[in-house]
N, C-alpha and C positions, 0 to 999 in steps of 0.2 A: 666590149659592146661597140656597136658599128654607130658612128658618130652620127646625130642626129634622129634616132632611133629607140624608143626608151621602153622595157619589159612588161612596164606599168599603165600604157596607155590603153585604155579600151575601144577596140575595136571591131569585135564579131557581135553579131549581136545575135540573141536567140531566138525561140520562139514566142519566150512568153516575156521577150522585148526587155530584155536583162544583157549587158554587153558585157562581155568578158575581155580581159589582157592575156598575155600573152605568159605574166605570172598566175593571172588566175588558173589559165589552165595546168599549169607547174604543180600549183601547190593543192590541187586535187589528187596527185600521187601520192601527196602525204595523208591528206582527209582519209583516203581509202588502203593505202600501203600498196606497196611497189609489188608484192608479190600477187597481189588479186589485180591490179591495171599495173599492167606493163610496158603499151608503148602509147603513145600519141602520135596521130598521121595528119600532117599538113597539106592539101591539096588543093591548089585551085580547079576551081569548078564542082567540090561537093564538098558538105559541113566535114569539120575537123571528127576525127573519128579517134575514140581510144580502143585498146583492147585489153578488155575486162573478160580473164580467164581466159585466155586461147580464144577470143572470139572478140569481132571488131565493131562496134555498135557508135553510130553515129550521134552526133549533137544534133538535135532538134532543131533548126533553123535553115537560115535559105546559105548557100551555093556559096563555098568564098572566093574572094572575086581575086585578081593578081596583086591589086595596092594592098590589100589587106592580108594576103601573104606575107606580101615583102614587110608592112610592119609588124607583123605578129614573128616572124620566121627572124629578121634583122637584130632584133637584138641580143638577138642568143651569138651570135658572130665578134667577131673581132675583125677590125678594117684587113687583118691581111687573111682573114679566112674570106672577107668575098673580094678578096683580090683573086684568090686562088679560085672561086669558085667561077668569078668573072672568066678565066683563062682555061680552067682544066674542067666546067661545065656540072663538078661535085666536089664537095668538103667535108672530111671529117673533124669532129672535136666534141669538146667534152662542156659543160654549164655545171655546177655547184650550186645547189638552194638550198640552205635549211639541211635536213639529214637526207638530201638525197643527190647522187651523181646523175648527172643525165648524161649518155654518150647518143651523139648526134649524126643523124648523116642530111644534109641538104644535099638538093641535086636538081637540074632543070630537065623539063620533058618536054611534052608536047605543048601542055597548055600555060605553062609558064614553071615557077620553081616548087619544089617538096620538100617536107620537111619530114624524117624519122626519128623518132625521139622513144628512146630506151633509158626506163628511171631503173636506177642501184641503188640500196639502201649503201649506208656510207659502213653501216656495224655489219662486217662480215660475218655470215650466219655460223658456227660451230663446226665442224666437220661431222660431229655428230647426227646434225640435225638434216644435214644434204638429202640423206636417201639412199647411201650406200645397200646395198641387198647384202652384202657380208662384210668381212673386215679386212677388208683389203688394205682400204685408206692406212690401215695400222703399219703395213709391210712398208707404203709409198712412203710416206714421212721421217723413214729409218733409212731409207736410199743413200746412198752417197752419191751415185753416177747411175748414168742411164736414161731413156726419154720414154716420159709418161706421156702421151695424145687420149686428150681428151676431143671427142668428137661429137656430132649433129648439126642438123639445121639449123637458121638463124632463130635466135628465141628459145634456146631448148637449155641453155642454162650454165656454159660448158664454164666460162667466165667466171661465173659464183663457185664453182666445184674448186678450180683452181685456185679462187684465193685464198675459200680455205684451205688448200691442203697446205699453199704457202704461209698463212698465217698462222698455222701449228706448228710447222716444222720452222718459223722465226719466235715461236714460244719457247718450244722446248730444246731448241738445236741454237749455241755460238755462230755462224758460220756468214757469209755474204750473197748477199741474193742481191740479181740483177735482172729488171724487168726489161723489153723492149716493145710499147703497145701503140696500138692503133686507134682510139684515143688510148690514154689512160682511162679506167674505169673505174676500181675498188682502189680508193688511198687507204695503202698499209701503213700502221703503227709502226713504229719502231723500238723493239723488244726484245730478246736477247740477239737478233740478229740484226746484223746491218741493211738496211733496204734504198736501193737505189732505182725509180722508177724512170723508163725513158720515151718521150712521147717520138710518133715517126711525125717525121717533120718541122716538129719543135728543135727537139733536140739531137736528130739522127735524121739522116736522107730514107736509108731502107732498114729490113731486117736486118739483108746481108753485110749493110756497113755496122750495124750495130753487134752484130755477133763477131765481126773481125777486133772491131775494137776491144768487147767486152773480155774476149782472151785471155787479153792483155791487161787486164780489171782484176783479178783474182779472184771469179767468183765460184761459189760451193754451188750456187742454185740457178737456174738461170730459167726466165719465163720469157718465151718469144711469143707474141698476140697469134700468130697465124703463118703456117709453112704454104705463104701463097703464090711459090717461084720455084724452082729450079736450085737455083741459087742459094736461097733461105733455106730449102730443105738440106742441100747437103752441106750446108754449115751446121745446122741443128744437128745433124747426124754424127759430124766430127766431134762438135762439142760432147754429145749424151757419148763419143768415144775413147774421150780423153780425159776423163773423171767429175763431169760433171754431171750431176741429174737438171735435166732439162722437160720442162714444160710445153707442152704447144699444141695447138688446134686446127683440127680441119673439117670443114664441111661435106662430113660423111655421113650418113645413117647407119651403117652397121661395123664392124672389127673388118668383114673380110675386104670389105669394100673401101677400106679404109686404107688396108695394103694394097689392093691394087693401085688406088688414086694416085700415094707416092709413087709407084712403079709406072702410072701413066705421064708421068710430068718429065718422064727423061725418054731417048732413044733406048728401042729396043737392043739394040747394042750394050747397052749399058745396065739391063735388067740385071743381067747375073750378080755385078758388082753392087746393086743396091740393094739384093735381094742377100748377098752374107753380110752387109753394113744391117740390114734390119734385126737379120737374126742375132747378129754379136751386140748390140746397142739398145735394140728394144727391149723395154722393160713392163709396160702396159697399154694396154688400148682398151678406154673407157667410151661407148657410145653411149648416148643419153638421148632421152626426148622428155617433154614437158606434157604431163595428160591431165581433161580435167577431173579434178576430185569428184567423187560419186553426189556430194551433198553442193554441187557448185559452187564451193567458194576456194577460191585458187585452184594451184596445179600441183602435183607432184610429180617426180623423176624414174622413170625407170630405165636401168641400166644395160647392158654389155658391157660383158668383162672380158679381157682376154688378156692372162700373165703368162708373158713368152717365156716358157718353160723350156726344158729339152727338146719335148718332143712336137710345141708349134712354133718354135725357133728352126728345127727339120725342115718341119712343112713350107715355110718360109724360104727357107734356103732353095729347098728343091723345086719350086714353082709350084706347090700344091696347094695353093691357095684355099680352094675350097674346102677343104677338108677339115678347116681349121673350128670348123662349125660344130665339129662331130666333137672334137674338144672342149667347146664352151657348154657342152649338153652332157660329158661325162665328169669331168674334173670341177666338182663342186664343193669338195671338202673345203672346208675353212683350213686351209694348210698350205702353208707358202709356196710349198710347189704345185699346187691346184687356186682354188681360190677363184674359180671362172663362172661366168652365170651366161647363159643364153637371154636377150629380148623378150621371146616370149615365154621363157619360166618365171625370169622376174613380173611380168603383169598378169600370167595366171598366179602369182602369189597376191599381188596386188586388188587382184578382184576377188580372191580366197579374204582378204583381210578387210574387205567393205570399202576399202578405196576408192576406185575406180569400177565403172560400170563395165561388165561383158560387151558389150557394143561398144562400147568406146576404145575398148582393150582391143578389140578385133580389128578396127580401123587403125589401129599404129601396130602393129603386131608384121612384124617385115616379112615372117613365114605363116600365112591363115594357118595349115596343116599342124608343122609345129606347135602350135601358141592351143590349138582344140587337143593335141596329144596332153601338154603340160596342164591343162582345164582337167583332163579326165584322171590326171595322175594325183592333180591334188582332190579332187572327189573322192578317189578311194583312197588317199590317205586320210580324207573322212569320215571314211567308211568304217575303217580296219582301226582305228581308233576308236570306235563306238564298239568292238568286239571285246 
């Protein structure tokens, strides 16, 4: 906490003349649960705003002003995170309340500094209870080596998927797992596996210095927060090549897009050699987005799948990028060399199953066409079930 600065004081005040601190507003992610409000946004010049279910609803009161930033936003800090933010103009890090993690970002703009605050329950949800569409998760967990990308936009969940996949396979697997994040976010238990988490800048400069080291650590499992370099990536790549299974994420929307991104972060020179690094070492590409539930309370996940098989490890290879799509639309058997779902099959199932509204599905649905072909295929499988 940033010296002179205290969580507790109140500050904001509202409409109906009720002030709030800086924990009050904390510990309304607990009142309501992290998964129905998920972030809180700190701005000078309009009230504090949360977002309750995918959508950002403001506090009732007047305009916060820059002093009452800086005390409501300060004591989530630590003196050398607004040293850092004093110098590099943004800071990431992490706050602990009660059962919740908050990963942090401040950062200055126009009208003075911001603050994004994303609550994590601290009890990693089950693998089960994720929202996988098949049973994939069953294959990942049993991995030895290879690199699983989980991917989307910010907010979309990619974080939670990940720890439980690592908190199962530290249930049910001896082995050593080694984290390297941007904050840390989910503290893992310690349970038949050994777990060592590592913050960047706390504990490690970059990814890339953390994954040179890590090598040299002996780990079975290894989770990099984000392939956001050059660098980073073809470390993670060596490693998912040299027997480990490796974790990591990127801000993609879809699978194919997802390969191209890595492929755009290097000289085209060098496509070819990244492009048989993908096919020998990838092992899955999980896209995800966060929609809200049909009865509005919270959100659920729906997925893309893609397990680099023979024949989209091919496709890979040979630059056919696109094509890989025509794969996650045929290979849907529950069967280790299939096991792939399309975007929009999973939320035409999702709105088959009262989930999620048709409108709403069609607005995250990355192919309209698509997403209305997979609509009318589960109709007549409601059809021909009634015969």
């Amino acid at each position: 906490m940033t010296k002179g600065y205290d969580i507790d004081v109140r500050v904001y005040e509202t409409q109906d003349a009720k002030k709030l601190s800086m924990l009050d507003m904390l510990q309304y992610f607990e009142e309501q649960g992290a998964l129905i409000v998920s972030d809180l946004h700190i701005k000078v010049g309009t009230p504090p705003a949360y977002r309750v279910s995918g959508e950002l609803q403001k506090l009732k009161g007047s305009p916060i002003t820059d002093e009452q930033a800086k005390k409501l936003i300060y004591p989530l800090l630590t003196d050398e995170n607004l040293e850092k933010l004093e110098t590099q103009h943004s800071v990431d890090c992490s706050y602990r309340l009660g059962n919740l993690q908050f990963r942090i970002n401040v950062f200055k703009e126009n009208d003075g500094i911001c603050a994004a605050i994303r609550a994590l329950a601290l009890d990693i949800p089950p693998v089960e209870k994720i929202g996988f569409p098949n049973n994939v998760w069953k294959d990942i967990i049993e991995r030895k080596s290879g690199l699983v990308l989980v991917t989307g936009i910010a907010g979309a969940g990619k974080s939670t998927t990940i720890a439980s996949l690592i908190d199962r396979i530290s249930q049910i697997r001896s082995c050593r797992i080694i984290t390297i994040e941007d904050p840390i976010e989910y503290i893992f238990q310690q349970k038949n596996s050994i777990i060592s988490q590592r913050e960047l800048g706390r504990d490690v400069k970059s990814f890339a210095d953390g994954l040179r080291d890590m090598l040299r650590e002996d780990p079975n499992v290894i989770f990099v927060g984000e392939m956001r370099d050059p660098d980073t990536i073809a470390m993670t790549l060596m490693a998912a090549e040299t027997g480990h299974l490796v974790f990591s994420t990127l801000h993609t929307r879809d699978v194919t897009g997802t390969v191209t991104r890595i492929l755009d972060y290097f000289p085209e020179g060098r496509h070819s050699e990244l492009r048989n690094q993908l096919s020998l070492g990838l092992r899955y590409i999980i896209s995800q987005k966060l929609i809200p539930r049909k009865n509005g309370v919270g959100r659920v996940v729906a997925m893309e799948i893609m397990n680099n098989n023979y024949a989209c490890a091919n496709l890979i290879r040979t630059g056919k990028i696109e094509q890989i799509y025509s794969q996650l639309q045929t290979k849907t058997r529950e069967t280790s060399d299939e096991n792939m779902i399309a975007m929009e099959a999973h939320l035409a199932r999702l709105v088959k199953s009262g989930e999620i509204d048709l409108f709403e599905a069609q607005k995250w649905a990355n192919k309209l066409k698509s997403f209305l072909d997979c609509m009318k295929r589960e109709s007549q499988d409601n059809f021909n079930g009634y015969q």
